[in-house]
Each structure stands twice: as C-alpha cells, then as structure tokens.
RODOTOR-876580 format. One record per residue (C-alpha): z, y, x. Coordinates in pm, whole numbers, plus 32768, in hexadecimal, padded with zeros to 4 digits. Last residue first. Layout:
{{Z; Y; X}}
...
This chain:
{{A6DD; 285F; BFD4}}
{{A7E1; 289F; C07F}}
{{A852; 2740; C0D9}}
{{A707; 26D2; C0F4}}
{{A6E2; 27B8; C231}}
{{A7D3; 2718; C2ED}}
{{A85E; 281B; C3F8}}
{{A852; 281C; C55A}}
{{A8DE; 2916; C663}}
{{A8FA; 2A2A; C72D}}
{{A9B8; 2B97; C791}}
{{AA0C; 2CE9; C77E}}
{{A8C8; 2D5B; C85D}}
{{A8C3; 2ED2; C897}}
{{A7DE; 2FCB; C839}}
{{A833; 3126; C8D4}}
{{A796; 3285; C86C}}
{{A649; 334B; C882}}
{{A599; 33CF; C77B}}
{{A446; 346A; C7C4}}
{{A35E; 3560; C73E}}
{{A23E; 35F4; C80A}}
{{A1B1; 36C4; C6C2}}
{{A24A; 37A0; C5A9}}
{{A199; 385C; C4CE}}
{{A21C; 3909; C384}}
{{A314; 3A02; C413}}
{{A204; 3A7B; C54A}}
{{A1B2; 397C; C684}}
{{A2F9; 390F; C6CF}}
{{A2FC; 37F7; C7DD}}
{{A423; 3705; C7A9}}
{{A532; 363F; C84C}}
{{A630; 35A7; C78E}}
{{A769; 3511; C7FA}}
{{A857; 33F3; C78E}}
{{A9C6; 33EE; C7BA}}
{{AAAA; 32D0; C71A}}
{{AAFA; 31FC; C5E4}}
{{AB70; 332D; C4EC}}
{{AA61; 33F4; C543}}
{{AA27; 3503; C66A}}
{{A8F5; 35AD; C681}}
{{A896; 3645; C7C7}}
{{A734; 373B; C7B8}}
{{A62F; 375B; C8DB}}
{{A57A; 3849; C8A6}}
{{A3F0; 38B6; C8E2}}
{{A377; 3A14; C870}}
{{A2F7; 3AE6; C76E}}
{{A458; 3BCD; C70A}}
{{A58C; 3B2F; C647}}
{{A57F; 3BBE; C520}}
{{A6E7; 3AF9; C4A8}}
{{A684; 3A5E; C3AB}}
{{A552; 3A28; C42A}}
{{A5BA; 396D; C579}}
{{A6DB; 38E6; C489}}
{{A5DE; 3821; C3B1}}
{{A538; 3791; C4DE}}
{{A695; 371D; C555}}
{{A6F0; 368C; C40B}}
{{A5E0; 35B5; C3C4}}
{{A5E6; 351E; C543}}
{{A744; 34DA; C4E8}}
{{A6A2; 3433; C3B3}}
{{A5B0; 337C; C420}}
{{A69E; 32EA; C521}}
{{A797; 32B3; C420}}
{{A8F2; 324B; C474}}
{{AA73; 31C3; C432}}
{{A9E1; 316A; C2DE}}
{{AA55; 31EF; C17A}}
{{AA09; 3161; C070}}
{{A8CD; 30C4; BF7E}}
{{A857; 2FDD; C09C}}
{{A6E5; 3030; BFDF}}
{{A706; 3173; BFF2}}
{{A7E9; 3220; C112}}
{{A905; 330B; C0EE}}
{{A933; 33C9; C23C}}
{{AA44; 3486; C2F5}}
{{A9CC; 3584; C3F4}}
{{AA71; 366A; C520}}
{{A9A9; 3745; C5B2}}
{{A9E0; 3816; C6FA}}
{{A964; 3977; C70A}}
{{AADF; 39E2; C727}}
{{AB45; 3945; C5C4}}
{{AA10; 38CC; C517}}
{{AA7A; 37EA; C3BD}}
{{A99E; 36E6; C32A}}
{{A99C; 3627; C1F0}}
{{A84F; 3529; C1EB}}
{{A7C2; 3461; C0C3}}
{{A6C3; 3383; C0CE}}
{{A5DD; 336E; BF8E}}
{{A587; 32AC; BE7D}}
{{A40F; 3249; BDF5}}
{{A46F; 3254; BC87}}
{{A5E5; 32E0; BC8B}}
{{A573; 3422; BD5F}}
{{A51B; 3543; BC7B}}
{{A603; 3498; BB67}}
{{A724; 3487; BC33}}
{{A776; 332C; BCC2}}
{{A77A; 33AF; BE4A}}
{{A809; 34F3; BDFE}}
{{A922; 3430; BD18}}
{{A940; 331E; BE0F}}
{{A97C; 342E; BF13}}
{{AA9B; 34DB; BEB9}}
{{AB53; 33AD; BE25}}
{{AB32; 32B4; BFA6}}
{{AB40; 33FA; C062}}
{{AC7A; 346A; BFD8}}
{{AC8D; 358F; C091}}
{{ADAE; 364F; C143}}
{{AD53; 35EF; C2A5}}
{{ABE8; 368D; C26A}}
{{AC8F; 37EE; C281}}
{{ABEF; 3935; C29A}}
{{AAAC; 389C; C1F8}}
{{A90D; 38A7; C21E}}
{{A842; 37A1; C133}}
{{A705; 36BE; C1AC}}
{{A673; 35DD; C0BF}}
{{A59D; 34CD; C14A}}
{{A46C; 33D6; C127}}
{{A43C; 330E; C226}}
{{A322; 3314; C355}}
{{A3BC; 347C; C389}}
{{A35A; 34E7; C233}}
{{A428; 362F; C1C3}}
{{A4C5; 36EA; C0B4}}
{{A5D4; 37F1; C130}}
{{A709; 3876; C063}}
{{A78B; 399B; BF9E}}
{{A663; 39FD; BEE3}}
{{A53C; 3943; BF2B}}
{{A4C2; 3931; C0A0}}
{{A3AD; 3856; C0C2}}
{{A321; 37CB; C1E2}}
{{A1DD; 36E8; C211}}
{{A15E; 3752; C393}}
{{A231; 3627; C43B}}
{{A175; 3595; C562}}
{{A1AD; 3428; C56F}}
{{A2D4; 33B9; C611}}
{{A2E6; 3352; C7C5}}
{{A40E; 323C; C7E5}}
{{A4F3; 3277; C928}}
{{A5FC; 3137; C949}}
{{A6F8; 3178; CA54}}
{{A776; 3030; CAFD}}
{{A720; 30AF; CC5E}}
{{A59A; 3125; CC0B}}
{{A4C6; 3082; CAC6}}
{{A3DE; 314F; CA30}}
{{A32F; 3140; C8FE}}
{{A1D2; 3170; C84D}}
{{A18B; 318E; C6DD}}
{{A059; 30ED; C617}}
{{A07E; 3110; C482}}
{{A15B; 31A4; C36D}}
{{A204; 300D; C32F}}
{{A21E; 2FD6; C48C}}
{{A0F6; 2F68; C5D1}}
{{A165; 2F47; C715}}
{{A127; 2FED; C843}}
{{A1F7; 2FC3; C98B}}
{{A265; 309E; CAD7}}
{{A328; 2FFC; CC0F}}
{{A2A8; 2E83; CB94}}
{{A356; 2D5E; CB69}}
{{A2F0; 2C6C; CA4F}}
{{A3D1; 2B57; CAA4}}
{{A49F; 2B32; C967}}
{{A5C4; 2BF3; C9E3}}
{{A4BA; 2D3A; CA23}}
{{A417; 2CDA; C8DD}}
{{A5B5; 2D1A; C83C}}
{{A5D6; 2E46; C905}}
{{A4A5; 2EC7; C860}}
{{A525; 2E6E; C709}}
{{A657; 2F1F; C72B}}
{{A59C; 3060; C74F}}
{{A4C8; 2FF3; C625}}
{{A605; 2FD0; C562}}
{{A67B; 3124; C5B5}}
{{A556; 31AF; C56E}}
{{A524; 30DF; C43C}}
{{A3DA; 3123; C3B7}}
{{A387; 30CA; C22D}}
{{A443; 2FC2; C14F}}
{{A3F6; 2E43; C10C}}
{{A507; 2DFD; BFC5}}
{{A620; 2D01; C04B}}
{{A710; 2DE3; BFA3}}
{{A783; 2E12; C134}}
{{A639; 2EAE; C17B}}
{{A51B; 2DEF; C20A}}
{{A46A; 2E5C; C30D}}
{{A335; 2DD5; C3B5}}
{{A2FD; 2E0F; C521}}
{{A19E; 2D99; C5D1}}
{{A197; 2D48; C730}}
{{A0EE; 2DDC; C885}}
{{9FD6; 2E73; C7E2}}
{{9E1B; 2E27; C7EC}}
{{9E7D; 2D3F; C6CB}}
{{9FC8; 2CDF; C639}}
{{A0A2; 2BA9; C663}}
{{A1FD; 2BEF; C58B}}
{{A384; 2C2E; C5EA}}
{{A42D; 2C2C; C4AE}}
{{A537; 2D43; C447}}
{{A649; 2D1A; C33E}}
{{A73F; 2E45; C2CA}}
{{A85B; 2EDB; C2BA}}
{{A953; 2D97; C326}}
{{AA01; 2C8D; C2DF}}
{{A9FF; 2B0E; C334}}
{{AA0C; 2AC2; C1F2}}
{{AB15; 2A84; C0EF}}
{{ABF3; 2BB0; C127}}
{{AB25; 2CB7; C1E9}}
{{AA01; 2C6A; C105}}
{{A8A9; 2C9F; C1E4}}
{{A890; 2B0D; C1F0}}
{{A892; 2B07; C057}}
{{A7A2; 2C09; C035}}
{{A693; 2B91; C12F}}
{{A695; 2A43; C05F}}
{{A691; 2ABF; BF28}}
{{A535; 2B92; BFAA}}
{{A473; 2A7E; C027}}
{{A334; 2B29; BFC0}}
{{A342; 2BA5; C142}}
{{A2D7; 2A97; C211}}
{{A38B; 29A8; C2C8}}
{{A308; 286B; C3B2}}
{{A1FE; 2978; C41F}}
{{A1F3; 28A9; C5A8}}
{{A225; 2A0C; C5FE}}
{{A33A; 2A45; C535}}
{{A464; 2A71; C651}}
{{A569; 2B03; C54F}}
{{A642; 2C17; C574}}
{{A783; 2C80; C4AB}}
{{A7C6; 2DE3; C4C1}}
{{A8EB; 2ECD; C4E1}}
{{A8E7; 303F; C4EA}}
{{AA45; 3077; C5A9}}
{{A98F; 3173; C693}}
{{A871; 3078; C6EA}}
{{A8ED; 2EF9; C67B}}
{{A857; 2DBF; C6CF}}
{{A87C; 2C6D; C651}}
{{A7AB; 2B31; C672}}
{{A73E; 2A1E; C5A3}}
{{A6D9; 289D; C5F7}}
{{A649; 27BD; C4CC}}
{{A6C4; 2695; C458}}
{{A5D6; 262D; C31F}}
C-alpha cells in the first residue's frame, strides 16, 4: 500500500507524520514504525505521529517512538503536529486535540507553535537531581558543564538503572549560566541523544524555578538544546504546583513523500 508521509522537525526533533484519518495504520504495527524511524534504512527519524479523527477536538495525535512502541506526550511532536493540521486544511488561530495524557490546546501565530501542558504538581527532588511528570516521565540533573558529557553512556545507565529500567525514563543534563539554561537530553524509547525534548525543556525549567527559589510568580524561561531555542513560560504557584505552562518553539516542515508500506513491513 503507497501511502504519503511527511516530515517536520521542531528544534532538530524530527518526526514522520501520517494523515490517518481514513485509519489505514494503527498502532500494533510496531516493525513497521521501527524500520521507517531508522536513519539508515528508513526514512529516519525520533519518532512516528498519526493524525487521527477525535470527538468534540480538532484531531487526535498518537505517538509512536522510534522503537515503534506508542509513547506518552511529545511536546515537540505535538507542536509539529499542529503545523502539520494547519498543512492539512484544518486552520484555526487556537486548536484542541487530544494526546496520550489527554486534551491540550495550541496556538498557531507567524510559524511559532505555543502548546498549553498540564499542570505539573508531582515533583520530587531526590538527592542530586529532580523527578518529574510533565506529560513524560523525566529526570532532571544540575551541571557546570553539559559539553563534557557523554549523553548517549550517562544516560542509558540512569535510564536502564534498576529504579527506571521497567517503565524508563527521560533523561535531561542541564547547565544555567546567567539565568539561561542550556540542556542535553537522553530520551527512552529513541535510546540517544536527540537535538530536543519539549517535555523535557519544560522539565528543566520547572526544576530550575525550585532549584533556584525562585519566588511565586510567572517566568518566562529560554532553554537552548542542541537543535535550537525553545522557551518556557510558567506560573509558580509554590515548589510543587505549577500552572499556565507552555512551550513555545518552531516546527518546520523538512519535507514529503511516499513510501510502500509492504516494503517495511
């Protein structure tokens, strides 16, 4: 079956989208995702998303991680996805779609994508790092230099650890020089590093509000990653609420085609 795919990419996180509202693919087709994801046999990229029909929402997002495994939000990938609806014909200034954690709005103004996250009240902060939920699961750690990390070693052994082999975990090295973050970021289920996270910038910032006591407030916090700039704004209720959270960031289109879906199967 010839089927037509497009590319997008939001601070070097790249994605492979598929119009599935006639639900020509569906997501026990797991060999399949992996092989397109592979960046030497596929088409390549960190992950699979599929634009579904949803009720009383704009479109439905499912996301499948480059192992071909369904994973939880994307915010990168959702960002994407918006731009993606916008190329399909759904145009609209503000959208809601349904992901993996549930109903989230976006906004769409001069090629900046603005996605609204959950609130985040579930934050832990165990030893030397931060555990916390931001629609995926992530590990927050402070440094004075993220340049001199193997990302790829470091992180596979957080990630594969016995508190977080079983469900897995993203895993996010960040350094603050002149209340600006930098962040490099480990993710589960592409098992390396990626150019981005939008879960986990948004990880990071919340985790350097308390980190760093930052008074009740709202911010507005620049992360850069290895693909680009993203920023976070935030209202901080106390160190274990935070509400009015959005990432905002480009998503640009790479490109389009069709592939044979028999061929990867």
């Amino acid at each position: 079956m010839l089927m037509e795919f497009t590319k997008y990419q939001g601070a070097g996180n790249d994605f492979i989208l598929f119009d599935n509202r006639n639900d020509a693919l569906n997501t026990g087709m797991q060999a399949f995702f992996a092989k397109i994801c592979h960046r030497r046999f596929g088409i390549g990229a960190d992950g699979v998303m599929l634009l579904q029909l949803a009720q009383d929402v704009d479109f439905e997002m499912v996301y499948i991680n480059a192992d071909g495994y369904e994973g939880s939000l994307c915010g990168n990938g959702s960002r994407c996805m918006v731009k993606f609806a916008h190329r399909l014909g759904i145009r609209k200034e503000a959208y809601t779609f349904l992901a993996a954690d549930g109903i989230h709005e976006a906004k769409l103004d001069k090629g900046v994508v603005r996605l609204k996250m959950h609130d985040v009240t579930d934050i832990k902060h165990l030893l030397h790092y931060y555990e916390l939920n931001t629609g995926s699961p992530h590990y927050v750690e402070f440094f004075d230099n993220i340049a001199g990390i193997d990302v790829r070693e470091q992180g596979a052994k957080i990630r594969f650890s016995d508190q977080y082999k079983q469900a897995g975990i993203n895993v996010n090295f960040v350094e603050c020089t002149d209340g600006r973050l930098s962040m490099r970021t480990y993710e589960r289920g592409v098992e390396d590093e990626t150019y981005a996270c939008g879960t986990g910038v948004t990880a990071a910032a919340l985790a350097y509000a308390i980190d760093n006591k930052l008074p009740a407030g709202y911010y507005n916090i620049p992360v850069q990653v290895l693909g680009g700039e993203l920023m976070v704004s935030f209202e901080k209720l106390s160190d274990t609420y935070f509400t009015e959270i959005w990432l905002s960031g480009p998503a640009d289109f790479v490109y389009s085609g069709v592939i044979d879906t028999e061929q990867f199967a």
